[in-house]
LOBA-712968 format. One line per field, with one value per atom (N, C-alpha, C): atom name; residue in three letters; x, y, z. Coordinates in steps of 0.2 Angstrom, whole numbers, m for minus. Layout:
% residues N
atom (CA  ...)
type (ala  ...)
east (X  ...)
north (Y  ...)
up (Z  ...)
//
This chain:
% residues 178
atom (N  CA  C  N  CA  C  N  CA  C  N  CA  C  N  CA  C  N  CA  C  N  CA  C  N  CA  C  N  CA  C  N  CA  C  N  CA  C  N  CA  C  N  CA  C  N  CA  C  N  CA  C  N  CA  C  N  CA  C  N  CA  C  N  CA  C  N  CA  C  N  CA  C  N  CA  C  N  CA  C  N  CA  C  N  CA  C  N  CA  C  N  CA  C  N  CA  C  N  CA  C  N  CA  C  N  CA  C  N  CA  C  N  CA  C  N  CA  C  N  CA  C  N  CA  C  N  CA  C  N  CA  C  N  CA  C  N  CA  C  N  CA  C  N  CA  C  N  CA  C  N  CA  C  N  CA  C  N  CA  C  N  CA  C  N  CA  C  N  CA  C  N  CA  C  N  CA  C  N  CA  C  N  CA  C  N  CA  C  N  CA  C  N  CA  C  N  CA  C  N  CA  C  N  CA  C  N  CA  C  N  CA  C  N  CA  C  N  CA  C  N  CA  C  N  CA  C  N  CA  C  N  CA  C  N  CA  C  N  CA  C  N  CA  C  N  CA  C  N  CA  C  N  CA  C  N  CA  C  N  CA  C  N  CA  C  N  CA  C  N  CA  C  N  CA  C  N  CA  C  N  CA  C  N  CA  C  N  CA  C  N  CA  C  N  CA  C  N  CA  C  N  CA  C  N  CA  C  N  CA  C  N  CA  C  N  CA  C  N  CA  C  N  CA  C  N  CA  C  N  CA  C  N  CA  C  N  CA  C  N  CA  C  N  CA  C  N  CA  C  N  CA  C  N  CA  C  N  CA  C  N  CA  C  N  CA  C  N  CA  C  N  CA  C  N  CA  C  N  CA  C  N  CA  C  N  CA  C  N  CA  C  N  CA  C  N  CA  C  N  CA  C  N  CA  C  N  CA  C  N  CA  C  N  CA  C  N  CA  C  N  CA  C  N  CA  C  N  CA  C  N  CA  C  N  CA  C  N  CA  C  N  CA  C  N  CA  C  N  CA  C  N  CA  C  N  CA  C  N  CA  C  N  CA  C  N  CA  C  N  CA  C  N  CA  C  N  CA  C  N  CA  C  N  CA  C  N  CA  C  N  CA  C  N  CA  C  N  CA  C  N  CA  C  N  CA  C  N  CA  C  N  CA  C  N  CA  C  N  CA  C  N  CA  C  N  CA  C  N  CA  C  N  CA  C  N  CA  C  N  CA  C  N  CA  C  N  CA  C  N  CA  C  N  CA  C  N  CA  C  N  CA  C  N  CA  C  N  CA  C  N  CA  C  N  CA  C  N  CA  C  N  CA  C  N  CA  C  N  CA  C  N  CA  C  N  CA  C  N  CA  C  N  CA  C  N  CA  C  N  CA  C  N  CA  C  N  CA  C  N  CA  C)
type (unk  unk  unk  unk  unk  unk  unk  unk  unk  unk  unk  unk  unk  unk  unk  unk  unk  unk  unk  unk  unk  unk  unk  unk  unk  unk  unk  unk  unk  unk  unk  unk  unk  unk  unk  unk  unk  unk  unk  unk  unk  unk  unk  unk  unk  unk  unk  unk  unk  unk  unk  unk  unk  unk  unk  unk  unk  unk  unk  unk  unk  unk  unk  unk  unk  unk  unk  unk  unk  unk  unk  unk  unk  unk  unk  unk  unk  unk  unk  unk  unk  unk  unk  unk  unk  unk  unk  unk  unk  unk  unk  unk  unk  unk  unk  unk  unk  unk  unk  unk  unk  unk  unk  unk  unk  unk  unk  unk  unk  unk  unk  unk  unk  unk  unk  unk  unk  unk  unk  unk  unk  unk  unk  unk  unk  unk  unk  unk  unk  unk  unk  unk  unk  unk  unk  unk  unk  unk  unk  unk  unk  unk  unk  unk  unk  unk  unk  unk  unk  unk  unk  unk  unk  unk  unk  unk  unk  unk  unk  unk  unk  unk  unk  unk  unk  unk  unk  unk  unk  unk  unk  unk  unk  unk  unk  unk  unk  unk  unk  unk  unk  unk  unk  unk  unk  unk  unk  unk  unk  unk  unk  unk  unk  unk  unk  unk  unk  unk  unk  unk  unk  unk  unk  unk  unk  unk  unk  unk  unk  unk  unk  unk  unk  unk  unk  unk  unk  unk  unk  unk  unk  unk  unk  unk  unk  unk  unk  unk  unk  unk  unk  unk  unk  unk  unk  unk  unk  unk  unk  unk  unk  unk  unk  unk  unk  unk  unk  unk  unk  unk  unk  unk  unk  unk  unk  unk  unk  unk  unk  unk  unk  unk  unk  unk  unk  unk  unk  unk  unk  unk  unk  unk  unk  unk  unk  unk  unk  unk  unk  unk  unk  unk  unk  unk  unk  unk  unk  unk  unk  unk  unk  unk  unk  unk  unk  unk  unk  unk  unk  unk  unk  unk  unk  unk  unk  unk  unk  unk  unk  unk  unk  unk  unk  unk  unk  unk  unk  unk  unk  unk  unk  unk  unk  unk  unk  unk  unk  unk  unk  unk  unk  unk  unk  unk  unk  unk  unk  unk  unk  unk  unk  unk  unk  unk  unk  unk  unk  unk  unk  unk  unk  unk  unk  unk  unk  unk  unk  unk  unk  unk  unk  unk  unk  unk  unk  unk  unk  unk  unk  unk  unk  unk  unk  unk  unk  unk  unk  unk  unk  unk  unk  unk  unk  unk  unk  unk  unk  unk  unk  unk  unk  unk  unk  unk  unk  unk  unk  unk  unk  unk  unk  unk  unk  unk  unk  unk  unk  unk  unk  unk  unk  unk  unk  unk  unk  unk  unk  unk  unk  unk  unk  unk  unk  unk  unk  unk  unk  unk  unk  unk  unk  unk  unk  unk  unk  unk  unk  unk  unk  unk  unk  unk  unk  unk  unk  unk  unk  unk  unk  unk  unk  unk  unk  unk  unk  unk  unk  unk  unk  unk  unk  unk  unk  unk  unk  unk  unk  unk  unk  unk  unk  unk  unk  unk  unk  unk  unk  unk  unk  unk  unk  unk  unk  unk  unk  unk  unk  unk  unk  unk  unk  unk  unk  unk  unk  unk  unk  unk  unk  unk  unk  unk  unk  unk  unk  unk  unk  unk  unk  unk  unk  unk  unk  unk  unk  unk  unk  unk  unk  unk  unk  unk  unk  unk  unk  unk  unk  unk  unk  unk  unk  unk  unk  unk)
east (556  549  547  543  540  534  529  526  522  521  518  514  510  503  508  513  516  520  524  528  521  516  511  507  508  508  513  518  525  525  526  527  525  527  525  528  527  531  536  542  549  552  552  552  561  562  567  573  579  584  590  594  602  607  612  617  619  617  621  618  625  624  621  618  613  617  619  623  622  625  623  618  622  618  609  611  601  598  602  600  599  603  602  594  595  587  582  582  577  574  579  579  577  578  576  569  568  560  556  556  553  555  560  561  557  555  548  542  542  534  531  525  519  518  518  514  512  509  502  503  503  507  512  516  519  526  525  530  537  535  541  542  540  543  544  545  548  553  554  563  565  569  571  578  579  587  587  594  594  600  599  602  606  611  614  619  618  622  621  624  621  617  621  619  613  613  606  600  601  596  594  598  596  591  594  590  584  584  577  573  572  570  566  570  565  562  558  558  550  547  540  539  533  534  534  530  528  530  532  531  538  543  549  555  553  560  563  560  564  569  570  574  581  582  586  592  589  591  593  590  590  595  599  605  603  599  597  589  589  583  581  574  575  570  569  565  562  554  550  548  552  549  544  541  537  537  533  535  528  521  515  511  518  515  516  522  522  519  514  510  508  503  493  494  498  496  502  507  512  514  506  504  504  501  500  504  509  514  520  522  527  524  517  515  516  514  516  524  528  537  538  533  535  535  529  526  530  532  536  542  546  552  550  545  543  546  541  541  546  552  558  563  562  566  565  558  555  556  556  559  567  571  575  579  573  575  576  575  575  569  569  562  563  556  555  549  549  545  542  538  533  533  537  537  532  526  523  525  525  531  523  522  516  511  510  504  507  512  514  521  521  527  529  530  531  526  526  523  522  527  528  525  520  520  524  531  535  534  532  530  537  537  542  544  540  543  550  546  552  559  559  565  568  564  568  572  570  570  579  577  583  590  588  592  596  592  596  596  595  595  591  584  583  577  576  573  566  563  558  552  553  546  544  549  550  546  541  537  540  541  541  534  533  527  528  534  537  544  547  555  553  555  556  564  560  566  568  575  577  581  580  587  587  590  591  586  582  577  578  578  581  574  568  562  561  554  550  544  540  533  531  524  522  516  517  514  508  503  495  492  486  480  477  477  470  464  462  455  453  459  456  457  455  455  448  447  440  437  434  432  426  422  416  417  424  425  425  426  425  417  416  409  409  404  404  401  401  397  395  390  386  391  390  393  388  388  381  382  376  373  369  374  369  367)
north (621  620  615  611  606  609  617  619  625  629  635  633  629  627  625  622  622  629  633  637  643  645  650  647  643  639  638  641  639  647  653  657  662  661  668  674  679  685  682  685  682  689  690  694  694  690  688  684  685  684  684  676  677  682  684  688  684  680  676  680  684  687  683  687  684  685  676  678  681  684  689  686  680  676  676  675  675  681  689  693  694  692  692  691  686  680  686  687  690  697  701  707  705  698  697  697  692  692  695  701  709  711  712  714  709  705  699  702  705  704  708  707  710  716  720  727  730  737  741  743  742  743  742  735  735  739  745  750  752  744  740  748  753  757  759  754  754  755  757  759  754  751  747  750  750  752  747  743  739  739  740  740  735  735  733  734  740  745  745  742  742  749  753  759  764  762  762  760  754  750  749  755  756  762  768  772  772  766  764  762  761  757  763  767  772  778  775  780  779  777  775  775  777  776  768  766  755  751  748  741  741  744  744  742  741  741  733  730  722  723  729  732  733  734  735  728  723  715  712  713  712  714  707  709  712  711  717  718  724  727  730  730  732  736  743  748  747  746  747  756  756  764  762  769  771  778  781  788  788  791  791  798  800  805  802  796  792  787  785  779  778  779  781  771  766  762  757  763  763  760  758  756  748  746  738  737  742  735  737  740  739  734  733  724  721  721  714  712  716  715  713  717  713  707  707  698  695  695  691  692  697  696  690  691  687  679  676  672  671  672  671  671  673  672  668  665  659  654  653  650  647  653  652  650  647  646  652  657  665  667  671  672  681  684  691  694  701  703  711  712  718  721  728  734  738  740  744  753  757  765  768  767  773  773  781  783  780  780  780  785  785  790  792  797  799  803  802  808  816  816  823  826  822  823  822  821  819  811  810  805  800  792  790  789  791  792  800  804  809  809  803  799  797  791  784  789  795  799  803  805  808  803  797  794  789  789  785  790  796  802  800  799  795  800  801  810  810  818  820  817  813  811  805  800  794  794  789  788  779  781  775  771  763  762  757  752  748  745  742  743  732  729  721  719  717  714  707  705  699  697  689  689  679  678  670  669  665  663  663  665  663  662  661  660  652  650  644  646  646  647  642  640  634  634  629  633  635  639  640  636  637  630  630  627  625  625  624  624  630  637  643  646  644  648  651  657  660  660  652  652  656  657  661  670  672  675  677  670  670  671  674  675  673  668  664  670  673  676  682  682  689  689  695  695  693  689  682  688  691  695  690  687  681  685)
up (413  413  407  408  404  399  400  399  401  399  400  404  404  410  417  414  423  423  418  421  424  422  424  431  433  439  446  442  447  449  444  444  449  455  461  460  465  466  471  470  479  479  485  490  491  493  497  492  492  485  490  487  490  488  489  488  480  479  471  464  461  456  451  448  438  435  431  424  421  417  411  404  404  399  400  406  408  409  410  409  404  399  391  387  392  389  393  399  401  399  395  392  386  381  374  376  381  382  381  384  385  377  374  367  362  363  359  361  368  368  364  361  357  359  355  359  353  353  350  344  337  332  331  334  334  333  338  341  345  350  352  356  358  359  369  372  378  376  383  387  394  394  398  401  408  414  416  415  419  426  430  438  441  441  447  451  452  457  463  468  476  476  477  478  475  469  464  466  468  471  477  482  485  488  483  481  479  473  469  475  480  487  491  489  494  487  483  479  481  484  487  494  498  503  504  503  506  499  499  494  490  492  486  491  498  499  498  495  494  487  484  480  483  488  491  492  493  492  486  481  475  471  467  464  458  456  449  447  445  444  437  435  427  429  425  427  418  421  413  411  407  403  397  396  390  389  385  381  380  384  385  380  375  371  363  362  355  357  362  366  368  365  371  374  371  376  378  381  384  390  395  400  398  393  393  390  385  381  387  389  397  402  402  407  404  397  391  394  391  392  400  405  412  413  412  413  410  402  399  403  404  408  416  420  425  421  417  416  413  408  408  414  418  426  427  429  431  428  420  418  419  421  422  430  432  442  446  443  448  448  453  456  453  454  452  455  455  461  455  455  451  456  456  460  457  458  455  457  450  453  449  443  441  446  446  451  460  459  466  469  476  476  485  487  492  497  503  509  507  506  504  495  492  485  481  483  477  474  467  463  462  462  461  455  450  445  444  447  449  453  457  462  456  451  447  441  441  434  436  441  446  448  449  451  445  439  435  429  428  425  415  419  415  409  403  401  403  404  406  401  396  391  393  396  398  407  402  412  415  421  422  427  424  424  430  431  438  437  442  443  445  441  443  446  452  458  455  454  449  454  457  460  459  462  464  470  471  477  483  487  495  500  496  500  495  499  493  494  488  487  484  486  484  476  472  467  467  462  462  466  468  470  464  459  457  459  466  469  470  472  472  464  459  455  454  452  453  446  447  439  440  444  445  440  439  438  429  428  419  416  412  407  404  399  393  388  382  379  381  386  390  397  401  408  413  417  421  426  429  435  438  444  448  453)
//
């Protein structure tokens, strides 16, 4: 990327990933990423799992009823934790570390997908943080907040439109009640 103005432009969610494994080097990068981002007194205190076990991933796929199974395609996955009693704001620095991980993929030609797992789960009551915690034996103080699908591209997304951005949605000063 030439620029954050073009990479934050470029950067879609992708669904869809070939079978071609992520070097490691690039996981490297994309995990440093997340260990730079800014968080709440600066506590740095997320937990990160990172997956690439067929079989893990495909389990992580049904840990929700709708929206997780393009986990099942994906050659790897990073599960964001936090510790919501050393962390009252364990929710925004685990988005801070996503997004930054998003854009370091993007940066690097690979696409990425924000599974959302907090406050979601199964038919039955069972929470998929209770699935993700099971399956990757991961401790009871540890919440998980969402699982990112990392893979090489097998779809194209075309970038932002400029024309729909909703500038109507920005306030200068006071919040405008038209």
């Amino acid at each position: 990327m030439t620029s954050f103005k073009d990479l934050a432009q470029v950067r879609r969610s992708h669904r869809k990933f070939t079978n071609e494994e992520i070097d490691g080097e690039a996981v490297k990068l994309i995990l440093r990423a997340a260990l730079m981002s800014p968080t709440s007194k600066g506590q740095r205190a997320w937990q990160f799992v990172v997956v690439d076990d067929k079989s893990d991933l495909e389990k992580l796929a049904d840990a929700k009823d709708m929206g997780a199974q393009l986990l099942k395609d994906a050659p790897l996955a990073i599960v964001v934790l936090g510790d919501p009693l050393q962390n009252d704001c364990w929710v925004e620095d685990g988005s801070i570390a996503a997004i930054s991980m998003q854009y370091q993929a993007e940066d690097l030609g690979l696409g990425s997908c924000w599974v959302q797992m907090r406050g979601r789960g199964l038919g039955d009551g069972t929470s998929a943080d209770t699935v993700i915690r099971g399956i990757l034996d991961i401790p009871e103080n540890l919440s998980v907040l969402c699982v990112l699908a990392i893979g090489h591209k097998a779809d194209e997304r075309k970038p932002q439109n400029e024309d729909r951005l909703k500038w109507e949605n920005v306030h200068v000063a006071k919040y405008r009640h038209d």
